[in-house]
C-alpha positions in Angstrom: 19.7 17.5 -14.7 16.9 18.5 -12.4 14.7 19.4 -15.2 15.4 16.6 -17.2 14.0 14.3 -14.6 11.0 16.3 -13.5 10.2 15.8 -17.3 10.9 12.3 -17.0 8.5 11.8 -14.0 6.2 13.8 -16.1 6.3 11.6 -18.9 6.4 8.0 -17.3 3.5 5.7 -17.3 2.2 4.9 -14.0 -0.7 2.8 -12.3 -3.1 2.9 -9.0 -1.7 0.4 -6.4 -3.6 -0.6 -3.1 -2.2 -2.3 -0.4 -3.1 -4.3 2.7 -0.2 -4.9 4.9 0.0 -6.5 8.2 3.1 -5.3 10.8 3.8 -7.1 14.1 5.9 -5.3 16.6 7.9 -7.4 18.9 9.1 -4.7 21.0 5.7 -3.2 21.9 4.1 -6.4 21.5 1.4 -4.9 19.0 -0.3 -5.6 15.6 -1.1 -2.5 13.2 -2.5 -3.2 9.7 -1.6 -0.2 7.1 -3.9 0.7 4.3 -1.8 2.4 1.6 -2.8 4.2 -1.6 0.0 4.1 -3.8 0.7 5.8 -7.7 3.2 2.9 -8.7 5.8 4.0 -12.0 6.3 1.5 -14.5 9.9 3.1 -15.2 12.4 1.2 -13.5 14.5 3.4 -10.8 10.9 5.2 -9.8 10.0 4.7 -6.2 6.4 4.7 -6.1 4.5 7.5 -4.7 2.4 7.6 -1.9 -1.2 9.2 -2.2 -2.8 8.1 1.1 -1.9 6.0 4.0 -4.2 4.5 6.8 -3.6 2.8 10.5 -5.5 0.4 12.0 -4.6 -1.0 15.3 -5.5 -5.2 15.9 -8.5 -4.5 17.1 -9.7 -2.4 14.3 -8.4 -5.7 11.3 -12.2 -6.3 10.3 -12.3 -2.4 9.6 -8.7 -2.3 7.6 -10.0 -5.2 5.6 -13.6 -3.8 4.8 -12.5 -0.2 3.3 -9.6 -2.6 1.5 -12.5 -4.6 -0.1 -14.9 -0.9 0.0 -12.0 0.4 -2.6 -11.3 -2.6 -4.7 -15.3 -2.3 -5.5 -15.6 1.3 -5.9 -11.7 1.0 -8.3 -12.4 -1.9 -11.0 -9.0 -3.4 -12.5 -6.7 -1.3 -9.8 -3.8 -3.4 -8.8 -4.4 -5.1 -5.2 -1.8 -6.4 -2.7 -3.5 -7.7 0.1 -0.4 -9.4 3.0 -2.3 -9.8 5.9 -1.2 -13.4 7.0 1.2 -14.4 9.7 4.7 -14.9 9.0 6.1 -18.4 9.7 8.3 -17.2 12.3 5.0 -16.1 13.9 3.1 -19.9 14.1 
C-alpha cells in the first residue's frame, strides 16, 4: 500500500502556489505576515506540499509584500493567493 501511493504522488499532476497571508494574534497582541511557497496536487486527497516558508513581523508588511510581488515577476502564470486584509471582526 505504501508503494502504491508513493507511485501515486509520483504520478499526480501538481502546480507552484504562492501565498500571502496575514495572522493576528490576540493573545500576544501581534501581527506576522507568512510568505509560503507551496507545490499544490491537483489529485483530490493530496495536502499540498510545502517548499519554503517566510516570517515577517508588522513592521516588516512592506517587505512580505515586496518579495510577494519580487516572485510573482520573476514566476509568470504561477498561482498567487495574496490575504493580507483585515478580518471584519478586526474593524
Amino acid at each position: 500500500m505504501l508503494y502504491d501511493r508513493a507511485q501515486e504522488l509520483a504520478a499526480a499532476p501538481w502546480h507552484h502556489e504562492i501565498q500571502l497571508i496575514r495572522e493576528k494574534r490576540y493573545c500576544e497582541n501581534k501581527v506576522f505576515y507568512y510568505l509560503k511557497l507551496l507545490k499544490v496536487y491537483d489529485a483530490a486527497g493530496i495536502e499540498p506540499e510545502p517548499l519554503e516558508n517566510h516570517k515577517y513581523s508588522s513592521a516588516d508588511r512592506r517587505q512580505a509584500i515586496k518579495d510577494f510581488e519580487a516572485y510573482q515577476k520573476s514566476h509568470p502564470g504561477i498561482i498567487s493567493v495574496k490575504d493580507i486584509e483585515k478580518s471584519k471582526w478586526e474593524r
